[in-house]
C-alpha positions in Angstrom: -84.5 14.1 44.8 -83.4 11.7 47.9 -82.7 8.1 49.0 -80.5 5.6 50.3 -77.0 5.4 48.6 -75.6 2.0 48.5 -72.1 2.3 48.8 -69.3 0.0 48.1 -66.9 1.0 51.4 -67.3 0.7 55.4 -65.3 2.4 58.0 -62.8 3.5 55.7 -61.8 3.4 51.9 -62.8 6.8 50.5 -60.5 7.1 47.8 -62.5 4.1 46.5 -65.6 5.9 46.7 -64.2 9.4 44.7 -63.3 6.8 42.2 -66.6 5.1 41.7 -68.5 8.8 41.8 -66.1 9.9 39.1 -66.3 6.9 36.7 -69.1 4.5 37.4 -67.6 1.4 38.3 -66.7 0.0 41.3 -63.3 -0.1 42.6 -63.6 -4.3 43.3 -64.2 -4.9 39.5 -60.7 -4.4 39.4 -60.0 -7.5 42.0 -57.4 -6.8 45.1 -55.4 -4.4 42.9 -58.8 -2.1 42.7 -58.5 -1.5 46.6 -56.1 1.2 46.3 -57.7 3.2 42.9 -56.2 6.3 42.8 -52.5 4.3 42.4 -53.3 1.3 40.0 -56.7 1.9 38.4 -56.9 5.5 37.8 -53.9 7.0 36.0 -55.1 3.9 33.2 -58.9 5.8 32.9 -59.6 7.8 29.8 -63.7 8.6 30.7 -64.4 9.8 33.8 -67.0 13.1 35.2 -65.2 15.6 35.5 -63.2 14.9 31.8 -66.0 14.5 29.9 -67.6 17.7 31.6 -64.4 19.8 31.2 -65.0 18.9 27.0 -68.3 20.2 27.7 -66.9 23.5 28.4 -66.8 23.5 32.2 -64.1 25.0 34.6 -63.6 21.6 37.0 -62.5 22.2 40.1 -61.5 19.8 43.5 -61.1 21.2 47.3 -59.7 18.7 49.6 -59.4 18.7 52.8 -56.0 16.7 53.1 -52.9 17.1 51.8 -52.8 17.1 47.5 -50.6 13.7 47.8 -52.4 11.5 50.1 -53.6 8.2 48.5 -52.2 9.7 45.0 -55.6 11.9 44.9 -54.1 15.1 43.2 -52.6 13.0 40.3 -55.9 10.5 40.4 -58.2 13.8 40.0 -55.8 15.0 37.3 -57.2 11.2 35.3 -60.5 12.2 36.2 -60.5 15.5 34.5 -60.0 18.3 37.4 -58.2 21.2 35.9 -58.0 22.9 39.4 -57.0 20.8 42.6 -56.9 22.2 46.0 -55.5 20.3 48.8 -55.1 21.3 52.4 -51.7 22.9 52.1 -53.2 25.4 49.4 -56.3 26.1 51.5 -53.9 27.0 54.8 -55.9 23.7 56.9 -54.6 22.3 59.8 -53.6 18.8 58.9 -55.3 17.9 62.3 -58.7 16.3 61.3 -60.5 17.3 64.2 -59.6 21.0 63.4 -61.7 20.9 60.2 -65.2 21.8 60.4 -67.3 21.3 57.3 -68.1 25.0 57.7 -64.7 25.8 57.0 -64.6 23.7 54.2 -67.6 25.3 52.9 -65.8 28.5 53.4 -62.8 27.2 51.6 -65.3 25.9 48.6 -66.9 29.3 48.0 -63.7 31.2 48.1 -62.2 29.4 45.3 -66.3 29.4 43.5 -65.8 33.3 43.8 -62.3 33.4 42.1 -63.0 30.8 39.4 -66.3 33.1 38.6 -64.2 36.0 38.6 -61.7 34.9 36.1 -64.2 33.6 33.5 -67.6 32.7 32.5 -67.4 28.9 32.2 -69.9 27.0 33.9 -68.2 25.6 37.2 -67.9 21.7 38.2 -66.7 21.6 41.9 -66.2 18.6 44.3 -65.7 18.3 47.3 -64.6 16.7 50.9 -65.3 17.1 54.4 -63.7 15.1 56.8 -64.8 16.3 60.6 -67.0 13.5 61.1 -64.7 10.8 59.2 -63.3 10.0 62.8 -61.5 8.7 65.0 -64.7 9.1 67.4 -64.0 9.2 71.0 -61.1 10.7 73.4 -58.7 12.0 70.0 -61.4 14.6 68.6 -64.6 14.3 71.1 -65.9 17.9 72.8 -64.7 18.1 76.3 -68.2 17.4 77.9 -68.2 14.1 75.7 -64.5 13.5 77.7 -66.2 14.1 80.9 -68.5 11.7 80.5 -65.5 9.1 79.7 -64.1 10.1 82.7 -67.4 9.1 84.8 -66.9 5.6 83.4 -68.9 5.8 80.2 -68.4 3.2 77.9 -66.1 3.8 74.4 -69.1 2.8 72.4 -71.6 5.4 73.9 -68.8 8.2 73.8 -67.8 7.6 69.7 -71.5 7.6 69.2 -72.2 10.6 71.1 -69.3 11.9 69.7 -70.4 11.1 65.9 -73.8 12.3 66.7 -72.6 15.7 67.8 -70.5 16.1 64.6 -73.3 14.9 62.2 -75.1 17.4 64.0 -72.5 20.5 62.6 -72.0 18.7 59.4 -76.0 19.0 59.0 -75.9 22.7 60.4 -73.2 23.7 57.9 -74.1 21.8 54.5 -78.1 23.6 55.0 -76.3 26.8 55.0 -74.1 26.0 52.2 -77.4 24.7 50.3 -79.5 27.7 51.2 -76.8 30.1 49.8 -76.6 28.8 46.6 -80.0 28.1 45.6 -81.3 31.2 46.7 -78.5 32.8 43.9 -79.2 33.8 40.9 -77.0 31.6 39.3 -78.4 28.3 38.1 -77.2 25.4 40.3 -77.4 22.3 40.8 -75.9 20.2 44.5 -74.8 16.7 44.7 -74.8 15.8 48.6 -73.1 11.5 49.5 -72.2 9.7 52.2 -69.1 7.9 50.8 -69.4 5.5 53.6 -70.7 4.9 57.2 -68.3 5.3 60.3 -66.0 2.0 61.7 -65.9 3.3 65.3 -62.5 2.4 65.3 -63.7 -1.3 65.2 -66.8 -0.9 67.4 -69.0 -0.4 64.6 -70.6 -3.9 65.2 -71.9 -2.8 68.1 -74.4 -0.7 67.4 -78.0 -1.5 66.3 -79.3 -0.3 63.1 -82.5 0.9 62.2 -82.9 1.1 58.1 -85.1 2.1 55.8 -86.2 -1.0 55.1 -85.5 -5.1 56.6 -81.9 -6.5 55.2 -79.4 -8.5 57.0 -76.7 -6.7 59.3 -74.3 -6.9 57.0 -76.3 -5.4 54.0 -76.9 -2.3 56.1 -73.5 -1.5 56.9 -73.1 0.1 53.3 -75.8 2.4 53.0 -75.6 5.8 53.4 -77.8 8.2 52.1 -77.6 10.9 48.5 -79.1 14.4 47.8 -80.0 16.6 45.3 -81.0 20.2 45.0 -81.3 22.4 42.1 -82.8 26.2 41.5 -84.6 25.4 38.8 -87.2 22.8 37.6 -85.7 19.3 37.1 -87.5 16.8 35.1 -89.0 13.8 37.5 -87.9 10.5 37.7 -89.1 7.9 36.0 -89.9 6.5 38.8 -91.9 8.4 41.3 -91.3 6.1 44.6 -89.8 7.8 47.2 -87.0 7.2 48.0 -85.4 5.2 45.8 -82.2 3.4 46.6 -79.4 4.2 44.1 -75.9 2.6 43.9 -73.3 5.5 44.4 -72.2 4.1 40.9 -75.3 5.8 39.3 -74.6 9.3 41.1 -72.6 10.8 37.6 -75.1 10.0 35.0 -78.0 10.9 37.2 -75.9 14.4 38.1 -75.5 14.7 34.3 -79.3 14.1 33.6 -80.5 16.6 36.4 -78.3 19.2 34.7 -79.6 18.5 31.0 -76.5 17.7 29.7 -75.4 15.0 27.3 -74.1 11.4 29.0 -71.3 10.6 26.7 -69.9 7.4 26.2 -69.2 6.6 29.6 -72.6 7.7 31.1 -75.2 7.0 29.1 -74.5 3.1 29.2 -74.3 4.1 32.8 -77.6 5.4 33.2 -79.1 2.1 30.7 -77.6 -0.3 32.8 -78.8 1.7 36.0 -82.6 1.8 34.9 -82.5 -1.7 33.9 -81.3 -2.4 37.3 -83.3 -0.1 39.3 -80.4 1.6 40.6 -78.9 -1.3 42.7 -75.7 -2.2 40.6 -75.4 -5.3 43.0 -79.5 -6.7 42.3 -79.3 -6.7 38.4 -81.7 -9.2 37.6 -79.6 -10.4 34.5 -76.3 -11.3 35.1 -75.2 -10.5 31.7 -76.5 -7.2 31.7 -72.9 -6.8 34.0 -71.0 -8.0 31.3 -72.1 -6.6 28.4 -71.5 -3.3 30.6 -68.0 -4.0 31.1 -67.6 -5.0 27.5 -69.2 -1.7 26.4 -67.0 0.3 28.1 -63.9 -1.1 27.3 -65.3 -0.7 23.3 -66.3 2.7 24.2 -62.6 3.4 25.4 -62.8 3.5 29.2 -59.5 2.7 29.4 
């Protein structure tokens, strides 16, 4: 199950998009406060994912690839109900970006997978980050032949795109062999793969064309990235059998809690109504009030 993800971020602004994944509502409902989540919306959040799977019995677990205290994110995950959290210093990574492959990150994941199955037979929850091809693009990470080709008077804009490309290219490489080793175990699994948000080029981003899925306005396209998912076992189909489907990266936890055949909860079952009424894009809702009585039902159900 694939599409389009319509994200709320660009260039930057991750944090924000960790916070959306793990309760369903958008960082900006929160106005200018919301912008930096994990400090002044978060430690207030009583629902979230990985909570309400942690009372469902599950061992919830976070790798990072930064250190535990930038942008609050150990204590945030704490609010959204990870037991275990793993920041760089923990996992011996460089704190050098460009020196952080998503294969080692993968690496990292499935060390601490092995060691949480070894110490109990929970079911496991575990997120997390890559951040090779975050950026910056260009002379700070780029490969040297990229650098040559700066030195023969290419353009910035061609080098960070080269340079992006060539990462995408390992991410790709890395998260199909992470994939492929977990569904082909005989554990039964189930993989959530997001774009939290598409690269800012350092400010160049408006200078690239872009060639979507579909006609929109410039603007529109700059926050869509693209979801994933992949189980081992049958999953029941959508209702709707239109490929693919654009979903709101707001949606991702009660259509991750569906997939797996678990029960929504408070939080994400009105999650999951309001996303089907909407057709998974939280920003189109034909019914303005549908919004509202979300937000109202939340607060009732004790979001925060």
């Amino acid at each position: 199950m694939y599409g389009p993800l319509r994200v709320h971020t660009h260039g930057w602004g991750t944090w924000n998009a960790e916070f959306t994944l793990m309760t369903g509502v958008p960082y900006h409902w929160f106005g200018e406060n919301g912008f930096y989540s994990p400090y002044t919306v978060a430690p207030r959040v009583r629902l979230a994912l990985a909570k309400h799977l942690s009372a469902l019995g599950y061992r919830t677990i976070a790798v990072y690839p930064t250190q535990k205290g930038m942008l609050n994110a150990a204590r945030a995950y704490r609010t959204y109900g990870i037991q275990d959290f793993f920041g760089a210093e923990d996992l011996g990574l460089s704190l050098d970006w460009c020196k952080i492959p998503d294969s080692l990150m993968y690496e990292k994941l499935m060390q601490r997978y092995r060691g949480a199955k070894a110490d109990d037979n929970r079911p496991i929850f575990m997120v997390m980050l890559t951040i090779f091809n975050h950026g910056p693009h260009g002379e700070k990470c780029a490969a040297p032949e990229l650098l040559a080709g700066l030195r023969n008077n290419a353009s910035q804009e061609t080098l960070k795109l080269e340079d992006y490309l060539q990462r995408s290219h390992a991410s790709d490489t890395a998260a199909k062999q992470f994939r492929d080793t977990i569904l082909e175990s005989t554990e039964k699994a189930l993989i959530l793969f997001a774009g939290d948000h598409q690269p800012g080029f350092e400010g160049l981003h408006k200078a690239y064309p872009r060639k979507m899925h579909r006609e929109m306005h410039t603007d529109e396209a700059f926050f869509f990235t693209g979801y994933q998912f992949f189980a081992n076992y049958p999953i029941l189909p959508r209702k709707d059998p239109e490929m693919p489907r654009e979903m709101d990266i707001a949606f991702l936890g009660s259509t991750l809690l569906e997939l797996a055949a678990l029960p929504l909860g408070p939080l994400f079952l009105p999650n999951s109504e309001l996303r089907d009424l909407c057709a998974g894009r939280l920003d189109q809702c034909p019914n303005g009030n549908l919004i509202d009585s979300y937000k109202t039902t939340l607060l009732e159900n004790g979001f925060l």
